[in-house]
N, C-alpha and C positions, 0 to 999 in steps of 0.2 A: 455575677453569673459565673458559675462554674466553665474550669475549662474543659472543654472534650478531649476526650481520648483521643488515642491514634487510630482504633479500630473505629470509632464511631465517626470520626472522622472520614474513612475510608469507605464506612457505608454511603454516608452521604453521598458521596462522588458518584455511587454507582444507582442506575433508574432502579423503579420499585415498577414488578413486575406481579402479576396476580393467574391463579387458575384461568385458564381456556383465551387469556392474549396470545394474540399474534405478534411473533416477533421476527426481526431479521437473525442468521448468526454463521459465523466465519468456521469452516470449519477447520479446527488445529490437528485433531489426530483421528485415524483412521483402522477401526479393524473390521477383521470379519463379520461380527456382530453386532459391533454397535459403533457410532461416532462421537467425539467430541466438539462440542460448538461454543467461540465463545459469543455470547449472546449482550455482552454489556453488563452483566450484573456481577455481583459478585461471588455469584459461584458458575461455574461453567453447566451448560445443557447436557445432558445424557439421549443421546436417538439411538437407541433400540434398533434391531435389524427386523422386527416383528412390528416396530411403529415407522415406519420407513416405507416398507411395503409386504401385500398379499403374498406376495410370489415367495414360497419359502425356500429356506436354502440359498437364499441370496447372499453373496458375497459383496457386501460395501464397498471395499477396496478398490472393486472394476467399477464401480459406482461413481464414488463421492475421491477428492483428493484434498491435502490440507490447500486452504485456501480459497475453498468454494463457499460461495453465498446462498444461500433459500432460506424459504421462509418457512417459519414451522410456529406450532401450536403449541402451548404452555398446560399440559395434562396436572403437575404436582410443582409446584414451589419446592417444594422441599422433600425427599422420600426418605424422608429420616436420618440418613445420610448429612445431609447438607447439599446433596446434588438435586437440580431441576430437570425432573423428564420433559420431555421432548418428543412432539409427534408430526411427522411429515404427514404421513398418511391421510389422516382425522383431516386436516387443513386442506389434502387436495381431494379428500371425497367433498367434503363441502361445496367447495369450486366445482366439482363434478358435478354435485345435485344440480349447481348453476345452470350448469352448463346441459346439461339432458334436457332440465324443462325449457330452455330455450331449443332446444334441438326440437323434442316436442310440439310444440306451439309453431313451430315453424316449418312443421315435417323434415328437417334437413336431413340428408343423406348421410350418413357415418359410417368409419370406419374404423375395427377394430382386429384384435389377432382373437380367434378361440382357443380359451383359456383352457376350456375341459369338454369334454365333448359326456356327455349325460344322457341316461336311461332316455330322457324325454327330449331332449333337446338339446340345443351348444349354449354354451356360457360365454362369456366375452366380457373382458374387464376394460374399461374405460374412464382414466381420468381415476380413478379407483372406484369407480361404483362399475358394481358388477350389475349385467343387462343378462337374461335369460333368453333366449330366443326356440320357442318351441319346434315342435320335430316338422308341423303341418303348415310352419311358417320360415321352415327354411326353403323350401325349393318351391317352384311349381308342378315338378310332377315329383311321385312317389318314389323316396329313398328310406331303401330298407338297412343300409347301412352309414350312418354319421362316421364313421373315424374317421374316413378321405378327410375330414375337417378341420383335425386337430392341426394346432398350430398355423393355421393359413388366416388371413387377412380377408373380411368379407366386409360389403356393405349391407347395411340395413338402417330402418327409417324406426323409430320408438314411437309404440302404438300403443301403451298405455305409460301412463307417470303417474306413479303412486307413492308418494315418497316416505306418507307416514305407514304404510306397511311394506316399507321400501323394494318396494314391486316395479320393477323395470323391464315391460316385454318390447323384445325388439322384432321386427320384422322384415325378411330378405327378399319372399315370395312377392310382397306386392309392388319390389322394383323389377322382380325379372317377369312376370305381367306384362306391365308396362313396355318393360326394354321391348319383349317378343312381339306385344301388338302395333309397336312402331317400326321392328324388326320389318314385322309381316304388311305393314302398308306400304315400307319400301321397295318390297319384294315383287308384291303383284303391281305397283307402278313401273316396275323395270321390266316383267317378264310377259313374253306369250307364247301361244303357240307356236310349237315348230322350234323355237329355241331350245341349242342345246345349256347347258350347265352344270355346274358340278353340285358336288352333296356327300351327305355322308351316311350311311346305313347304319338308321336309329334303330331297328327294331326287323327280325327276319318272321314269320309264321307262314304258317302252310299253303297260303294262299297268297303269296306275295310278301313286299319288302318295303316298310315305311322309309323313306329318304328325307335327311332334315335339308333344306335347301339355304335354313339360312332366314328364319322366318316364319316358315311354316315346312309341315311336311309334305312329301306327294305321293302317291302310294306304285308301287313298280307290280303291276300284277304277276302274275306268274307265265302267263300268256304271253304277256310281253320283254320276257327277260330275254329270248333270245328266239332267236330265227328255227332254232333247232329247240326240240324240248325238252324241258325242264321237267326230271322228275321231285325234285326236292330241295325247295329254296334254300333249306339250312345249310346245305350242302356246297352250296355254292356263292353264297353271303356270307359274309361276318361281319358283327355289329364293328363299328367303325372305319367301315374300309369304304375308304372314297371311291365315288363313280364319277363319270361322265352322264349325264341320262337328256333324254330327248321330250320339252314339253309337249304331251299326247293333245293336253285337251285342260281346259279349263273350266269348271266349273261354281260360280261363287267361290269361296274358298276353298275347296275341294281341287286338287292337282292330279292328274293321271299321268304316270310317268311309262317311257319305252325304251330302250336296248336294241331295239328292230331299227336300224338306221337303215335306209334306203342302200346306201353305197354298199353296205353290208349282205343286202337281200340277195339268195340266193336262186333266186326265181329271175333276175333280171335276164341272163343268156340263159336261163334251161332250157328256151327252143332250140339253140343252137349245139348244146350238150346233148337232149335225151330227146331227139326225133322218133316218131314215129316208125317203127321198123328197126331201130336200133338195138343191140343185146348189150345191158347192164349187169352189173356185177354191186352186189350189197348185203349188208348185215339186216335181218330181220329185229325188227326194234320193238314190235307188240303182236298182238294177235286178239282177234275177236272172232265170233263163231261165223260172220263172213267171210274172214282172209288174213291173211298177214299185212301189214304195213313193213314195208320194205325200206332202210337209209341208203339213198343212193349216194349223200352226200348231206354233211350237215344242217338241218331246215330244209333237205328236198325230199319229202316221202311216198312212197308209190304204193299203191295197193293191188297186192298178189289175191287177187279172188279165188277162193275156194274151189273153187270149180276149172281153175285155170292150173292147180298146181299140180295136177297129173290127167293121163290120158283115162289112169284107172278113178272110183268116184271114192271120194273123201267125204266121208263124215265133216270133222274138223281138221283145221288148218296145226293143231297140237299133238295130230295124230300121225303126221310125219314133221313137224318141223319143230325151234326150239328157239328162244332168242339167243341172239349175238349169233345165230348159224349165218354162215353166209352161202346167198345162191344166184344163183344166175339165170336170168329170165330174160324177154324179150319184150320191148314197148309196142304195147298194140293200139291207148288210146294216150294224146296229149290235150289237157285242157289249161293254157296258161291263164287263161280271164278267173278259171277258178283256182286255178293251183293243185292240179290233180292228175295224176299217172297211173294209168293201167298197167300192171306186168301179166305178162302170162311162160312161164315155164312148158305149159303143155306145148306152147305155140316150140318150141325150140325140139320139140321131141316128133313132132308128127312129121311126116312124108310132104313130099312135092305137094299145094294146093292144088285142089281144083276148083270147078265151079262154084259145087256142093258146099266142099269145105270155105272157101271163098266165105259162104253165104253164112255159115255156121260161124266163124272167125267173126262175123260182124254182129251176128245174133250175141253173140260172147260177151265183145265189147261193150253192148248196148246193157247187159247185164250186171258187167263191172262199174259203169260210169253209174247205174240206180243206184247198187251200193253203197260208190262212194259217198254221195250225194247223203245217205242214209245213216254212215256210222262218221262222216262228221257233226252230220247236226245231233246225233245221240252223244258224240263226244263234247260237244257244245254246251249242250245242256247239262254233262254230267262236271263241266268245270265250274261255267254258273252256279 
């Protein structure tokens, strides 16, 4: 028998390694693009900074240092060279496909960073397989703009696994569902009527203010934002501004929310403030072809009848007054059960009473109080 060489000798020594094994390999040197590993054979590994990983532009060096261990994939024996490529990547999407359909099969919850945020939806790379997540399956309600997305960290559960058209859809919507319907059975187990609580102001429109409570919403009508009126909720809300609000009323899931606190009401001493026979001073806040609505004070409004605001006869109440004017009249009727004030200016201009007059002043009164009665239920209706 012949003797062997020194190189064949040297082969010997070292394992015989073939396309697509998996091997261990130490890493000796380190650059930006690519690394050296020695692998146990006899020629050392080549990793790519493109077989390594997705994310381009990656710098190795903050990566990998000499001396580190992993495992990687055997792409080429030999690329002509005499060097063996080497791929991290291929090895841990593999273990990824593992790992998803296990995720899969088991609905488990994951976490990922989004990778790119897309026409249709967010991308998210995990494990090296990349999971799509469409635009109608990221939230539960309607977002007209993804990029808040980019780069943040979300969960989602993988609602289809398709490996051989390697289709990977993930889904967020159907854990924040869930979250919200456990949110909201927490919520009406803690809450009732008459309780105050906080919230945050989801949504302002014309006719009131949706409030997230934390669960579910409750809706703040317009009515009830304040004791004094509200001509225009935008004006006065803004989407995220915390309140205090007061539970009105409860209905199945359905919440009506108030602003109107009691300690707040401004009717509580008005008998004491606006007695009968008393002269106030106030800015004119509306007008109807019955009379003016008088602010004596924030949520206290009095009505100036037509017919009360001079000794001469008025058409309309627009044809001498104006709003934000301010005037001076005199209380001739108080209904606190209803929440209703007579003014009458004429009364402040006429001469000494007499009987006559006496009798007329009451004829007056009884004329103001039908009114009132009259253009709040017309305002009633026209908020309705």
């Amino acid at each position: 028998m012949s003797e062997l060489t020194f190189e064949q000798m040297l082969d010997q020594s070292f394992k015989t390694i073939r396309n697509g094994e998996v091997v261990e390999g130490t890493v000796i040197d380190v650059k930006e693009d690519e690394a050296i590993l020695n692998i146990g054979y006899k020629s050392d590994g080549i990793l790519t900074r493109n077989e390594y990983t997705n994310e381009p532009g990656t710098d190795l060096t903050t990566i990998l240092k000499p001396g580190d261990t992993l495992e990687v994939k055997v792409i080429k024996v030999n690329d002509g060279e005499g060097q063996v490529l080497l791929s991290y990547k291929r090895l841990a999407a593999e273990k990824g496909n593992k790992r998803i359909q296990e995720a899969f099969e088991n609905k488990e919850v994951l976490t990922a960073k989004v990778a790119q945020v897309l026409d249709g939806g967010l991308s998210v790379v995990l494990d090296e397989v990349r999971i799509f997540i469409p635009a109608s399956l990221v939230s539960n309600v309607y977002e007209k703009d993804l990029s808040t997305y980019a780069g943040k960290e979300i969960e989602f559960v993988i609602s289809e696994y398709n490996p051989k058209r390697r289709r990977y859809i993930g889904d967020r919507k159907q854990l924040l569902v869930a979250k919200k319907e456990e949110m909201q059975k927490e919520l009406f187990a803690r809450i009732k009527e008459g309780d105050v609580v906080e919230g945050t102001v989801k949504n302002v429109t014309d006719f009131g203010a949706f409030i997230d409570l934390g669960g579910a919403d409750g809706l703040l009508h317009i009515s009830e934002m304040s004791w004094g009126r509200v001509e225009n909720p935008k004006k006065t809300f803004k989407v995220g501004q915390e309140l205090k609000v007061l539970i009105k009323e409860i209905e199945g899931t359905k919440i009506a929310l108030s602003l109107k606190f009691d300690e707040l009401n401004p009717w509580r001493d008005a008998e004491k403030k606006f007695a009968i026979g008393d002269t106030v001073t106030g800015k004119v806040a509306r007008m109807t072809d019955f009379g003016a609505f008088v602010e004596l004070e924030e949520g206290v409004d009095a009505l100036l009848h037509v017919s009360q605001i001079s000794k001469e006869h008025i058409e309309k109440p627009a044809d001498v007054l104006s709003i934000g004017q301010e005037v001076t009249a005199k209380i001739v009727d108080f209904n606190e059960a209803d929440r209703k004030i007579s003014l009458s200016m004429k009364a402040l201009l006429a001469p000494e009473p007499t009987e006559e007059m006496d009798k007329e002043t009451e004829e007056d009164a009884d004329v103001v109080s039908v009114d009132i009665d009259a253009v709040i239920a017309a305002e009633a209706e026209s908020e309705e």
